[in-house]
C-alpha atoms as one frame of an Amber mdcrd trajectory, in Angstrom:
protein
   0.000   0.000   0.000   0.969   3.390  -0.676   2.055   6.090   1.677   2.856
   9.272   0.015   4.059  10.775   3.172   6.262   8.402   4.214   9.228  10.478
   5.027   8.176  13.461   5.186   7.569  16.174   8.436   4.213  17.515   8.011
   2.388  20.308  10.254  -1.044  20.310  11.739  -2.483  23.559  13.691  -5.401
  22.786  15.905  -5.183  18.461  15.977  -6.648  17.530  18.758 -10.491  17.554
  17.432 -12.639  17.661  14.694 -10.994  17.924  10.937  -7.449  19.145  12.041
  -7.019  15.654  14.836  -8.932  13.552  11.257  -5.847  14.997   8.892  -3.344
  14.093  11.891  -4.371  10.515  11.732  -4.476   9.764   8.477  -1.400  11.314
   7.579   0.374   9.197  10.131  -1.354   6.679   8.246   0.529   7.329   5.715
   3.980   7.687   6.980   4.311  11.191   8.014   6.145  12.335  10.963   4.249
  15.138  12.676   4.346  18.329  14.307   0.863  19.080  16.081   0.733  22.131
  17.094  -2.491  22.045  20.314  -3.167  24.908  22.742  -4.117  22.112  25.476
  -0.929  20.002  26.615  -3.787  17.127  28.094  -5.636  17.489  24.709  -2.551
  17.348  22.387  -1.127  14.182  24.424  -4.158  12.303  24.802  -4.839  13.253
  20.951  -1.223  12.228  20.010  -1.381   8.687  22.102  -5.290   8.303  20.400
  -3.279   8.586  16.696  -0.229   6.213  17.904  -2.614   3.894  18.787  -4.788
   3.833  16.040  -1.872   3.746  13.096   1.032   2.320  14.813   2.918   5.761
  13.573   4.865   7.363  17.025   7.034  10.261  15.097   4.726  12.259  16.640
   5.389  15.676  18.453   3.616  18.365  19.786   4.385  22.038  20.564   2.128
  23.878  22.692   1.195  27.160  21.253  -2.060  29.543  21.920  -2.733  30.876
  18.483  -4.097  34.173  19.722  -0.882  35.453  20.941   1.570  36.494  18.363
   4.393  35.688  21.341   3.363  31.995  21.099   3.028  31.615  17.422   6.800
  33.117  17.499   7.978  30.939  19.940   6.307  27.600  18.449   8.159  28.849
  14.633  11.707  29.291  16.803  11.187  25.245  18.455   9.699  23.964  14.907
  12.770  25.604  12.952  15.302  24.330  15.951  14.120  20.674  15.676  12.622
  20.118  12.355  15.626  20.052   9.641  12.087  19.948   6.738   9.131  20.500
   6.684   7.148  18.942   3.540   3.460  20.328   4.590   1.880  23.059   7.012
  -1.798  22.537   7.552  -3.548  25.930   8.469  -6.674  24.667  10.792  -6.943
  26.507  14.145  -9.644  28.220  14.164 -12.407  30.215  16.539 -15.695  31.515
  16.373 -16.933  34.287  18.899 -20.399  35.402  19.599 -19.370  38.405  21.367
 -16.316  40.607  20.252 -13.098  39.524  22.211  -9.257  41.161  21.917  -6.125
  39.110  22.188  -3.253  40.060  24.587  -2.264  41.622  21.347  -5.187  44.073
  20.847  -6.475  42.329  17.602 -10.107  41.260  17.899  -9.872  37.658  18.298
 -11.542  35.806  15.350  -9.656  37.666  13.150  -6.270  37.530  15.443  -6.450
  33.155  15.159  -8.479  32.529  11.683  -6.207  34.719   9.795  -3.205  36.487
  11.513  -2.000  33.568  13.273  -2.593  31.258   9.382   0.171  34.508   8.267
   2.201  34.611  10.948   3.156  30.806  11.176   3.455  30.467   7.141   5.655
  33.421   6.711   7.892  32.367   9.577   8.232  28.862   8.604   8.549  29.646
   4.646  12.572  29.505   4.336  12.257  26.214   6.039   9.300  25.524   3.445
  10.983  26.025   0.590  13.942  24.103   0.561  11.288  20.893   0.459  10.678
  20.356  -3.154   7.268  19.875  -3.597   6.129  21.528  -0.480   2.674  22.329
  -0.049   0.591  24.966   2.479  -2.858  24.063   3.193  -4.993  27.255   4.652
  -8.371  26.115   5.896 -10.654  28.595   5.032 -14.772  28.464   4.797 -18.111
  29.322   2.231 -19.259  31.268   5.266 -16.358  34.571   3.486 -19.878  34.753
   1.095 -21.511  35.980   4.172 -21.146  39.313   6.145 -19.364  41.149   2.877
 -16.364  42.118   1.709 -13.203  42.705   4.459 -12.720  45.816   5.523  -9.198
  47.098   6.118  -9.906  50.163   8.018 -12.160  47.794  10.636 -10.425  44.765
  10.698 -11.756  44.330  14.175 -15.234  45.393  13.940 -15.115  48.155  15.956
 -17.951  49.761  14.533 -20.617  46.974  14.316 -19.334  43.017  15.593 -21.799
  40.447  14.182 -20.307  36.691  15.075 -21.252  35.414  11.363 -19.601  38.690
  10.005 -16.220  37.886  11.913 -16.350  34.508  11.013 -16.858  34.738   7.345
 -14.397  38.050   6.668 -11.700  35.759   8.495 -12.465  32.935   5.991 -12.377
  35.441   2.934  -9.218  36.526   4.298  -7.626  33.195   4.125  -8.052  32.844
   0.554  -6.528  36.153  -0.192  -3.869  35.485   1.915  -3.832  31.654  -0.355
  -3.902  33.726  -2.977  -1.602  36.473  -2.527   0.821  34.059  -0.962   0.398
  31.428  -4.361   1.867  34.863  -6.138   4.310  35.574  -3.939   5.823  31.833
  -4.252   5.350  31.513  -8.231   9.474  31.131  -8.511   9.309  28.138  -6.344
   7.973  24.862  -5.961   6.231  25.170  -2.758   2.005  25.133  -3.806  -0.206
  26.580  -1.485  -4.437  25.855  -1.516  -7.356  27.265   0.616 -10.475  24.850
   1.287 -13.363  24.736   2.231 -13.874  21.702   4.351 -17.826  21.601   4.453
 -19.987  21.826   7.608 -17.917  19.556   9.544 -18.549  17.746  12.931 -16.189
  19.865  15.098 -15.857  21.829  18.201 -15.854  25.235  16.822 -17.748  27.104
  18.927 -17.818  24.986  21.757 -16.013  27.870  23.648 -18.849  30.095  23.571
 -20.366  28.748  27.111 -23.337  26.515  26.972 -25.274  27.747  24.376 -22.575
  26.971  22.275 -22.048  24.054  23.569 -25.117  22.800  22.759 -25.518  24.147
  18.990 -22.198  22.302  18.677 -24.067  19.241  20.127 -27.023  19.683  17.973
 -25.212  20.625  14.997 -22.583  17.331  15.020 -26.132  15.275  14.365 -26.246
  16.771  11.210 -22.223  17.354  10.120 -20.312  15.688   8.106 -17.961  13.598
   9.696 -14.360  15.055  10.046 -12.732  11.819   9.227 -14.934  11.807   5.335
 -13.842  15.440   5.007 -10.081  15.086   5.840 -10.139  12.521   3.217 -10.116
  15.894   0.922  -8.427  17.907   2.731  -5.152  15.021   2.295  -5.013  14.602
  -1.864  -4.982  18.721  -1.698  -1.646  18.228   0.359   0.032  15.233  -2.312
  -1.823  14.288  -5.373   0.310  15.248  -8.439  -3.533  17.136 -10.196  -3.573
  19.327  -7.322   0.410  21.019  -7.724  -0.808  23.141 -10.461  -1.772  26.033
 -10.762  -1.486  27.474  -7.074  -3.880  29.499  -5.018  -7.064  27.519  -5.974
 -10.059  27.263  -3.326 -11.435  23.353  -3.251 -14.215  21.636  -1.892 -14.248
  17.924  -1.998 -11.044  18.355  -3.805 -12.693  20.338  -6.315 -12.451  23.623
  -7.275 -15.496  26.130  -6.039 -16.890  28.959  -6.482 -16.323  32.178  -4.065
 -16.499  35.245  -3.935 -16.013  37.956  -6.091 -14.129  40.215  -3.269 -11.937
  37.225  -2.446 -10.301  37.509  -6.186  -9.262  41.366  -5.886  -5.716  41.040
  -6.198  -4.977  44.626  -5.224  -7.196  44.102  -1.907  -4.925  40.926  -1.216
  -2.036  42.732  -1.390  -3.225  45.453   1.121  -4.330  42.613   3.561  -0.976
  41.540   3.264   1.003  44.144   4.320  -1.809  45.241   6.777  -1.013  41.844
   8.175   2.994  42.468   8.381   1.944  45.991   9.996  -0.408  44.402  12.785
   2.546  41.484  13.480   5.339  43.840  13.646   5.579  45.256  16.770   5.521
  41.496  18.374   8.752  41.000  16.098   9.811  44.322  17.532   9.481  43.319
  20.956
């Protein structure tokens, strides 16, 4: 049998539930050694032994990182690049979703701080490293919920002026593919491809941190999901199969491309988010 990864170091933000712990497995299934990078040390090593067990695949380590905090995300780039001579594939998956506006340690409002900022921050630290893999590819995990709550808007990245949850959520998710996008261009001398997908409504605990209300909707909502294990099945030919290395920058579902958009293909607006996204992680690199 098979196993394209065999290997190869791959990365996985946010594996200890729901479609980010479904890709962990099955690439250890498949001969990867991982990095999973889990806010929760008892989540990540309970999630790591679960994946030992089920694939037989130890080369599995974590590094503890809260993806809200620019600090962290820094410090989790400085272990990866100090123990990880290659890294063949980062998997962009973290993710929140707020009812009520919150602000990092950081000042960023927090939805867009750890669905987009922390997707930037991470890839753009880690792409040196990247690119010496040939082949390399960056998976950003973004959502059909950017075609709700309209375009991004880069003089109220935070909402300041009106927070709606589903607005957050979906400009965070648009963002993603611009940042796919912008980052495809940005990489078109080398090998390294880079996709954004949309995973489908997937059973997961996003949301789960919005008390019990959200607890239950996520409880409610899982009886209707698809399950994370079909949808990582996707997710995984994006990251190896030789139809998917060209061209760059697409947005998939089910490992085909889809539809978004139309403010999520304005190439001048993608390179504004950019470098609105180098401005806002500066000062962290400053300090």
């Amino acid at each position: 049998m098979s196993r394209p990864f065999e290997g190869k170091t791959c990365i996985v933000t946010g594996a200890t539930s729901g479609l980010g712990r479904a890709c962990a497995e099955q690439l250890a299934r498949e001969g990867a050694a991982l990095q999973l990078i889990c806010r929760s040390p008892e989540k990540a090593e309970r999630a790591r032994g679960e994946i030992v067990m089920a694939t037989g695949n130890d080369a599995i380590d974590i590094v503890i990182a809260d993806l809200s905090s620019q600090a962290a995300i820094r410090g989790a780039a400085a272990t990866l690049l100090s123990t990880t001579p290659r890294i063949d594939l980062l998997i962009n998956n973290a993710g929140v979703t707020n009812l009520s506006r919150e602000v990092t340690l950081d000042g960023i409002e927090a939805t867009f701080a750890v669905n987009h900022l922390a997707y930037f921050l991470l890839t753009t630290l880690l792409l040196e490293r990247i690119k010496e893999s040939p082949g390399a590819r960056v998976i950003n995990i973004a959502s059909d919920a950017h075609k709700f709550g309209g375009s991004i808007d880069l003089d109220d990245l935070g909402l300041e002026d009106g927070f709606g949850w589903i607005r957050a959520y979906g400009r965070s998710k648009g963002a993603n593919i611009l940042f796919t996008q912008e980052l495809s261009r940005r990489l078109a001398d080398s090998e390294v491809v880079t996709h954004a997908v949309h995973p489908g409504f997937v059973r997961s605990s996003l949301g789960a941190n919005n008390g019990r209300f959200g607890q239950l909707v996520t409880q409610i909502a899982a009886v209707f999901a698809m399950p994370a294990e079909r949808a990582a099945r996707y997710v995984i030919a994006l990251c190896h199969e030789p139809q998917f290395a060209t061209p760059s920058g697409g947005y998939f579902y089910k490992a085909k491309k889809q539809s978004q958009a139309a403010w999520t293909q304005d190439e001048q607006l993608a390179r504004r988010l950019w470098d609105r996204s180098e401005a806002l992680v500066a000062e962290s690199a400053a300090g």
